[in-house]
C-alpha positions, 0 to 999 in steps of 0.5 A, a space after each residue: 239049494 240050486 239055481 234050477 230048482 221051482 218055486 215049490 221045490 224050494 218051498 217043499 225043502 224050507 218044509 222039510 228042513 223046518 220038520 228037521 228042525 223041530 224033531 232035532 229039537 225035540 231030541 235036543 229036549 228029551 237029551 236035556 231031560 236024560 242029563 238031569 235024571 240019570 244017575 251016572 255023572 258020566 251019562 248025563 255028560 253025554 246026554 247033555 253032550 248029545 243035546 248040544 249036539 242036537 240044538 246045532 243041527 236044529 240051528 242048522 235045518 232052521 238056517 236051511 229052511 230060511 235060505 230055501 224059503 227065501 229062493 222060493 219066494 224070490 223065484 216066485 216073484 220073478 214071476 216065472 216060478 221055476 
């Protein structure tokens, strides 16, 4: 986030940062899928590892999105939108 950035800037990375979300979420899934169908107990320890791992990042991006979105709509109200 930066202080120079424009309102759309802001709203295109709380965009981009939502889509990062949701494919760090849908790894988390596919990981959390691996770990229960596996045979090796070490695989499935790293498969539910990797799925922790990725529900942190998602948590992460969907912080990012938060704050982007939030600048953007505080810089459009202050009316001169950059």
């Amino acid at each position: 986030m930066s202080e120079d950035k424009s309102t759309l800037g802001n709203m295109v990375d709380a965009a981009k940062a939502k889509i990062n979300e949701g494919a760090d979420r849908a790894r988390a899934a596919g990981h959390e899928v691996a770990s229960h169908v596996g045979g090796s107990t070490a695989d499935n320890a790293m498969d539910k590892a990797k799925a922790t791992e990725d529900r942190a990042k998602a948590e992460l991006h969907n912080r990012q999105a938060h704050a982007e979105y939030q600048e953007g709509k505080s810089e459009a109200k202050d009316g001169d939108g950059r």
